[in-house]
C-alpha positions in Angstrom: -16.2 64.8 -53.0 -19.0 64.4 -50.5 -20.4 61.4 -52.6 -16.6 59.8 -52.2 -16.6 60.5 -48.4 -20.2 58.6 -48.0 -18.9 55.8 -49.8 -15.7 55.2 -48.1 -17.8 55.2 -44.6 -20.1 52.7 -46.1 -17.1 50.4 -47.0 -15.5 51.3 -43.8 -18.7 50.5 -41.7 -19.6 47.1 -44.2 -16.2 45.8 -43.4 -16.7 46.3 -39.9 -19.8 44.0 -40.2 -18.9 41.6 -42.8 -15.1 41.0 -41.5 -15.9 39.1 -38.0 -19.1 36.9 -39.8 -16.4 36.1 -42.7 -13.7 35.6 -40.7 -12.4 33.6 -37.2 -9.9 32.4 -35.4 -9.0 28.7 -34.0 -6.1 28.9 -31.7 -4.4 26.0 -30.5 -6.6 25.2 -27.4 -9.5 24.8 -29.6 -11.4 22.9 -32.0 -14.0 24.3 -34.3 -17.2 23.1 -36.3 -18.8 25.1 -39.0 -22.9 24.4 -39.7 -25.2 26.2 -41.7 -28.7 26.8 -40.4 -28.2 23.8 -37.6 -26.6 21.4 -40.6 -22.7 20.2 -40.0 -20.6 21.6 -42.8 -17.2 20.9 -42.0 -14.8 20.9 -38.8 -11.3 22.7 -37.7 -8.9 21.0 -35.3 -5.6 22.6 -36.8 -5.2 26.8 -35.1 -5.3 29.1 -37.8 -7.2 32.1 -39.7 -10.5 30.2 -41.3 -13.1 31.7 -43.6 -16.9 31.2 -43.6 -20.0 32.4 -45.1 -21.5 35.9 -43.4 -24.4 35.2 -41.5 -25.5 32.0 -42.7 -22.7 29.5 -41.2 -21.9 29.8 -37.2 -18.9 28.5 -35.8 -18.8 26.6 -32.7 -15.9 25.9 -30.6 -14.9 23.6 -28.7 -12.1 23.0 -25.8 -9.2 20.7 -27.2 -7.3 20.5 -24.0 -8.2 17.9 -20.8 -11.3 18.9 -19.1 -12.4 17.2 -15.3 -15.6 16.2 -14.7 -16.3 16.3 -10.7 -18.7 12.9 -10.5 -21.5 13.4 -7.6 -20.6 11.5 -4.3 -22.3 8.1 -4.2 -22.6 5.8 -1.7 -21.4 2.2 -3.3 -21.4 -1.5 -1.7 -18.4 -3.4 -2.0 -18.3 -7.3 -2.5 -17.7 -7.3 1.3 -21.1 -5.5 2.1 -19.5 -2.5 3.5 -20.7 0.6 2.1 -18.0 3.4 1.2 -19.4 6.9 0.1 -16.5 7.9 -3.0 -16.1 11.2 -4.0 -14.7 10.8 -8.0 -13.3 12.7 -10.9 -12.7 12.3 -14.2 -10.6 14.2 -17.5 -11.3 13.4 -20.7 -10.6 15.0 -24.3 -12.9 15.9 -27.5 -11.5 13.7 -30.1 -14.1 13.8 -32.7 -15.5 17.3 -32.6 -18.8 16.4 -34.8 -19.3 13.6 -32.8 -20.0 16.0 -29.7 -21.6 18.5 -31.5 -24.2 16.1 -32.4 -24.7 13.6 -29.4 -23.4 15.9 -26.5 -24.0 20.1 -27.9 -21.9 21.6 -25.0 -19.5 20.9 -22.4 -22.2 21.1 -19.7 -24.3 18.4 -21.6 -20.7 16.3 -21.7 -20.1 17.4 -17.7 -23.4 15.5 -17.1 -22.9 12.0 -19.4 -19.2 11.4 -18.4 -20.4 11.9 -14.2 -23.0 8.8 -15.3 -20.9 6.8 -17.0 -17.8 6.8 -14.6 -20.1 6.6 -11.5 -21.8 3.8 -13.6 -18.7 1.9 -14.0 -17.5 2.6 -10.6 -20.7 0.6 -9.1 -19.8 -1.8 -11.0 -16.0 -2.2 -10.4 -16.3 -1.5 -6.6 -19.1 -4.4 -6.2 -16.3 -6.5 -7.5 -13.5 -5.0 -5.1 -13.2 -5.7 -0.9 -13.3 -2.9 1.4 -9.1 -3.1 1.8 -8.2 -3.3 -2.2 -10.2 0.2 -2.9 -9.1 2.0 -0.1 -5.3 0.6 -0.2 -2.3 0.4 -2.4 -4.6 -1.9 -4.9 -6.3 1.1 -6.0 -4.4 2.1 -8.9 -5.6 -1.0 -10.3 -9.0 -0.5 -9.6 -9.0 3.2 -11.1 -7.1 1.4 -14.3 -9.8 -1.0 -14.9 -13.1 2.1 -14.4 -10.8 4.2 -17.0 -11.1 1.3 -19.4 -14.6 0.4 -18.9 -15.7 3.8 -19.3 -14.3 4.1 -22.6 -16.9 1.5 -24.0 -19.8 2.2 -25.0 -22.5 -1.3 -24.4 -24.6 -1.8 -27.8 -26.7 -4.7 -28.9 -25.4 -7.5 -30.8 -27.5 -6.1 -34.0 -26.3 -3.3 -33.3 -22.8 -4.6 -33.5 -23.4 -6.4 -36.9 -24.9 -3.6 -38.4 -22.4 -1.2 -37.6 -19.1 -3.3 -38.2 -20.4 -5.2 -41.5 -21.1 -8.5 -39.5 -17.1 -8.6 -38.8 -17.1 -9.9 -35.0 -13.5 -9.6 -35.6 -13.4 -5.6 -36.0 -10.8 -4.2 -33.8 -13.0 -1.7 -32.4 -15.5 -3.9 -31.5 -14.8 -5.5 -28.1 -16.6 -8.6 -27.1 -16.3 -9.3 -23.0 -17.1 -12.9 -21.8 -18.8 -12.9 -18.0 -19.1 -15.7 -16.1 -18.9 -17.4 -12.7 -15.0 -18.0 -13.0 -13.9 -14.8 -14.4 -17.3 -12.3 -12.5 -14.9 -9.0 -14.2 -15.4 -10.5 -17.8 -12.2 -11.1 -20.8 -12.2 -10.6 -24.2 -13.5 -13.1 -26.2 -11.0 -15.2 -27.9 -10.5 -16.6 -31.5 -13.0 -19.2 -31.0 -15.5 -18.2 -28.8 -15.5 -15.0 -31.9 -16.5 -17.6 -34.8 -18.7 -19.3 -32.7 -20.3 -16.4 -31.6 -20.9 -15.1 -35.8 -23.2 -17.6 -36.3 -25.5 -18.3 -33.2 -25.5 -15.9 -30.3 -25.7 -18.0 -27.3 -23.3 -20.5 -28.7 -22.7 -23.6 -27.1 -19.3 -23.5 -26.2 -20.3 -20.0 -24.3 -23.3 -22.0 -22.3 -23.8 -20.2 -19.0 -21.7 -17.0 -19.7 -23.0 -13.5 -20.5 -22.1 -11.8 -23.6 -21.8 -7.9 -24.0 -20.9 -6.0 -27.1 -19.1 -2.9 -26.7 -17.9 -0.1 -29.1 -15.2 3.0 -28.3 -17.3 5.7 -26.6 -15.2 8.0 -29.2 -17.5 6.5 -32.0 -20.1 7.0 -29.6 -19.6 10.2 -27.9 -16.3 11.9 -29.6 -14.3 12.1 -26.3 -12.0 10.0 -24.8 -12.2 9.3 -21.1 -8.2 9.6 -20.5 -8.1 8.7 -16.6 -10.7 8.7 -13.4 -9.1 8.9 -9.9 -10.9 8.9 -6.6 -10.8 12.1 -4.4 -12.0 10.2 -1.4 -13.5 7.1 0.0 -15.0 7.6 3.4 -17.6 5.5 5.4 -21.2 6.8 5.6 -21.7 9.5 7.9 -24.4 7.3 10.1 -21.9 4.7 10.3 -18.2 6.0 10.6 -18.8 6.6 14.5 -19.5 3.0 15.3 -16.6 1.9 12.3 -14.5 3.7 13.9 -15.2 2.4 17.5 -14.5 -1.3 16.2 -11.7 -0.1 14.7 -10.1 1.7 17.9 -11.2 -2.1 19.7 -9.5 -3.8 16.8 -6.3 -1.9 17.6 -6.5 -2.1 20.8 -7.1 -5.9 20.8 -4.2 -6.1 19.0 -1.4 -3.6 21.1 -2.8 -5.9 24.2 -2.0 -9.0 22.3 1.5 -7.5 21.3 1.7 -6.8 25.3 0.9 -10.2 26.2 3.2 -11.4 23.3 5.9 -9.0 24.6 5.8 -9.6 28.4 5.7 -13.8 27.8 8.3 -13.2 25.6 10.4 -10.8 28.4 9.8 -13.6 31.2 11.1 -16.6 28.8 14.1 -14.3 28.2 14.8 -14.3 31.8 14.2 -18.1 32.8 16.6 -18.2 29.9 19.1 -15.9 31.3 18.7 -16.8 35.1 19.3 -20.3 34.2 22.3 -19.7 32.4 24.0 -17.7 35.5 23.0 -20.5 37.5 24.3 -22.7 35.2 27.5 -20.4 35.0 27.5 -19.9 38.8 27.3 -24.0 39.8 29.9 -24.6 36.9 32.3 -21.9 38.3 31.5 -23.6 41.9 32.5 -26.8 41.4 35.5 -25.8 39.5 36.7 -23.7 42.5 35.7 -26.8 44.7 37.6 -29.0 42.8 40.5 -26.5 42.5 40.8 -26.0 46.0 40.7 -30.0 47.0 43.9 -30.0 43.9 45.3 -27.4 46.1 44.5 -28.9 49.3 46.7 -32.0 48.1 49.2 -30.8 46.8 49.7 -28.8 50.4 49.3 -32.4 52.2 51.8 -34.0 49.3 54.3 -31.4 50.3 54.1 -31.1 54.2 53.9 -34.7 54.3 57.7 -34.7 51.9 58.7 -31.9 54.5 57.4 -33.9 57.0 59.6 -36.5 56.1 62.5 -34.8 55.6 62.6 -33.0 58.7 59.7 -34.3 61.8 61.5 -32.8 64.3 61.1 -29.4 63.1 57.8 -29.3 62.1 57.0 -30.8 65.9 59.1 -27.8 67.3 57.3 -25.2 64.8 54.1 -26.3 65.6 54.8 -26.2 69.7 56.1 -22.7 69.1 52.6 -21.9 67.4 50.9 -23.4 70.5 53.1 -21.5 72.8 52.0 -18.1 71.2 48.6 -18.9 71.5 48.6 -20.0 75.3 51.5 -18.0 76.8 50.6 -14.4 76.6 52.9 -13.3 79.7 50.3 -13.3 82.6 48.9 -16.6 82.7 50.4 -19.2 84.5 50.3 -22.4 83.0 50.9 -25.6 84.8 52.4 -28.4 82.9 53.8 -31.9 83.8 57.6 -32.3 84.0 56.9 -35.2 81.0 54.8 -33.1 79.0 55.4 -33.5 75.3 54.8 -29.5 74.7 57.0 -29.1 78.1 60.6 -30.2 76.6 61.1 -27.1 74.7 60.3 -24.9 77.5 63.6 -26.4 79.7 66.9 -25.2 79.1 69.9 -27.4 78.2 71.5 -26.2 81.3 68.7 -27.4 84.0 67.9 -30.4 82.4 72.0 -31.5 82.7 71.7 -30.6 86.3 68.9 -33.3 86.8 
């Protein structure tokens, strides 16, 4: 019984030890690699219960999700010589597990590469790229063409025969065509392709550069999937004196809109002020000409009452000189043949004469 006991704690205490070096776990987050003594044996990118040989294989795992890579500022020159210090980052993905294991180990080895190669291709892009297109709305585009870039690896052209069969025409070989015309390089076409399988500085590609590239998967295992910029500030021993010229720039412009704006307010009122004198002489001369209508017509018709009945209008118009002489205290002298006298005599005294 004692013997029986013993044993059972030896299996107890074996499985213990044996179970966890037999056994592990991938869950879905992860990738796994199995070597033996430093060798690759095989790989696991599927989650799941795996087994593997007690203390001879070791499993190394990997992170299957996107990881960011922080770059290091730098300070890069743009085609318009301004310097812009650009803080960058970058996420990529482990694609090819033994790739990595072999050319990269860990995730801090891989932390370091990717910071090279996107600051790398960033030098290169923003060289290409004004002050205006990186820090506006044309950014996108210039963080679309660094995410591409990065994801080639540059070889040799020997390189690139040996390792595609001397098949220019592999699809993961990428051939880019630089020259004075097109200083961000295109992909070689049909042509240029067979030309280029025979002689390497063909004649038909006289003057141009020629650069070989292969996926950085192939290269590297991962896959850079985007790189974005954090921020792109001026250097510190020049953003006072950038942003003096740009405070004069503005201001030279809101005095301009001024200047604009008050020519534009005096034009405004020449225009207005000539149309109310305009307004004002038409509206004159129409009331001068209406009053000389009326004015006539009043002559037409006194001079028809005039006709009609002389007599009265010469006694009506005596009786308004009257009121305005005769006021009750003056004495008025007038000859006995004045022509305003007659109406002052009555019938009766002038029959008695």
């Amino acid at each position: 019984m004692p013997r029986l006991i013993l044993t059972i704690i030896i299996v107890i205490v074996a499985a213990f030890i044996l179970v966890p070096q037999a056994l592990f776990t991938v869950d879905e987050t992860q990738l796994a690699i199995v070597t033996r003594f430093g060798a690759f044996q095989r790989d696991y990118r599927s989650p799941g219960l795996y087994v593997k040989q007690p203390f001879v294989e070791t499993v190394v795992k990997m992170d299957s999700r996107l990881l960011r890579v922080d770059a290091q500022p730098a300070s890069l020159l743009t085609s318009d010589k301004r310097n812009l210090v650009i803080d960058a980052y970058a996420r990529y993905r482990i694609i090819d597990p033994l790739k990595f294991f072999q050319r990269l180990r860990t995730e801090t080895e891989a932390v370091s590469r990717v910071s090279d190669i996107v600051n790398s291709q960033l030098r290169r892009e923003v060289a290409l790229d004004t002050q205006s297109e990186v820090i506006s709305e044309t950014r996108e585009q210039v963080m679309r063409r660094v995410t591409e870039a990065s994801n080639r690896s540059e070889i040799s052209r020997q390189q690139a025969l040996d390792l595609f069969n001397n098949n220019l025409r592999d699809p993961r070989l990428t051939i880019i065509i630089t020259d004075e015309a097109v200083p961000r390089g295109r992909p070689a076409t049909v042509g240029e392709l067979d030309a280029l399988g025979s002689n390497d500085q063909p004649e038909i590609l006289a003057g141009a550069t020629v650069a070989y590239f292969r996926p950085l998967v192939d290269e590297l295992g991962i896959e850079i999937i985007d790189v974005r910029i954090k921020r792109a500030d001026f250097p510190t021993e020049i953003e006072t004196s950038v942003f003096a010229r740009m405070r004069a720039e503005r201001a030279r412009i809101a005095d301009g809109l001024r200047a604009e704006g008050t020519q534009r307010d005096r034009e405004i009122r020449a225009e207005v002020d000539r149309d109310v004198q305009i307004i004002l002489e038409t509206a004159n001369g129409t009331a001068a000409r209406l009053r000389g209508e009326a004015e006539q017509e009043a002559i037409t018709i006194l001079a028809e009452a005039l006709e009609k009945a002389p007599e009265f209008y010469e006694f009506r118009r005596s009786l308004e000189a009257y009121e305005k002489i005769i006021d009750g205290q003056s004495l008025v002298v007038l000859e006995i043949d004045s022509e305003l006298f007659k109406y002052l005599q009555s019938a009766g005294v002038l029959e008695e004469e």
